[in-house]
N, C-alpha and C positions, 0 to 999 in steps of 0.2 A: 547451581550457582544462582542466590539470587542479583537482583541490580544494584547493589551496592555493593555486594562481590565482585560483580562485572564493572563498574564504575574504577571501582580501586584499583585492579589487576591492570587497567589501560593505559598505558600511559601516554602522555600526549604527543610522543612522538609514531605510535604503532598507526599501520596503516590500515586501512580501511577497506571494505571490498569491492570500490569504485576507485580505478588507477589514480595517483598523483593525491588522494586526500589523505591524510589522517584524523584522529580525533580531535588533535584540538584546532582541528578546521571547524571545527560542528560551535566553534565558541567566537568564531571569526565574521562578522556581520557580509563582507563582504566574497571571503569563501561557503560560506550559507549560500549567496546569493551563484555564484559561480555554479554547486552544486545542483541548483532549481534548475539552473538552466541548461545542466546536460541532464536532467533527467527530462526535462521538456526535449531536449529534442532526440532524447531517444523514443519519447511517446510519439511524437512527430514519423519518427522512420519507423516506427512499427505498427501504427494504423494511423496514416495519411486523413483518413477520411471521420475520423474522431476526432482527430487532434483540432480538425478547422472548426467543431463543433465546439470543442473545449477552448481552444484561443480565442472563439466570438464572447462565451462567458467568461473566461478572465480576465480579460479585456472591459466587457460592463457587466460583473456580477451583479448590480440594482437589478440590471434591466428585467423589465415587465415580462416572465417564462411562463409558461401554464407549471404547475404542480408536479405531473408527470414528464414533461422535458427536464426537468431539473433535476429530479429524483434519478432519469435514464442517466442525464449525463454523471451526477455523482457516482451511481453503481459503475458505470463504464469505468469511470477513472481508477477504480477502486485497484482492480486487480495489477495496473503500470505501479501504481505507490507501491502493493506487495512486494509485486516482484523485483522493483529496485530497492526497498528497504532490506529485504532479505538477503538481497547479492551487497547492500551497504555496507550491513552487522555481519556478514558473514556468519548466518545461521538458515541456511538454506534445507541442508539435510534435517535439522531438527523440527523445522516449521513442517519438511516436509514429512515427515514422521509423524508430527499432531496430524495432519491434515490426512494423513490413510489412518489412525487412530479413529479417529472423528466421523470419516466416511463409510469404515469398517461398522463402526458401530451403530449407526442408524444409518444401515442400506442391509440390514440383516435381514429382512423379509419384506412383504408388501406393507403397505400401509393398510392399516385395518381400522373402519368408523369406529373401532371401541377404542383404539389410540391416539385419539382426536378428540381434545377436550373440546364440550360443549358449552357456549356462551347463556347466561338467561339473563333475559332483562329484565 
């Protein structure tokens, strides 16, 4: 199915895979905002000690970060977005199926210097 199979098939009443929402929560400014905020504080109770890291940046994204603090805490975040997106759309088993696809397929053997392109300047 593509996403405008999936768009069309939804209707705004079907629920969602996070309790109490549906889709056409996702078009509601202020159930958007609702939404943010239980997945912050599920990031909150599932590593405490990122979370204070990621609250001091969204709090003052400007603020003056070295390159690698910011780049840590974006990858940190990354895999909370996954795993609530996933349990959101209710496509957990398929994602999870790319993802042993994916890993299946390049973890087949070692890495070998001839399978590593080389850069010339």
């Amino acid at each position: 199915m593509n996403l405008s199979e999936a768009e069309s098939s939804a209707a705004p009443t079907t629920a969602l895979g996070v309790a109490g929402y549906t889709f056409a929560d996702l078009h509601q400014p202020h159930r958007l905002e609702s939404l943010y905020e239980r997945f912050c504080e599920e990031v909150q109770a599932a590593d405490p000690t990122f979370w204070s890291q990621w609250d001091a940046y969204r709090r003052a994204p400007d603020a003056s970060r070295p390159p690698v603090e910011l780049s840590t805490l974006l990858v940190g975040m990354a895999p909370h977005v996954s795993r609530f997106l996933r349990r959101l759309f209710d496509v957990d088993a398929p994602a999870s199926a790319m993802s042993e696809a994916t890993r299946s397929s390049t973890l087949r053997g070692p890495i070998r210097e001839s399978r590593i392109p080389t850069l010339k300047r």
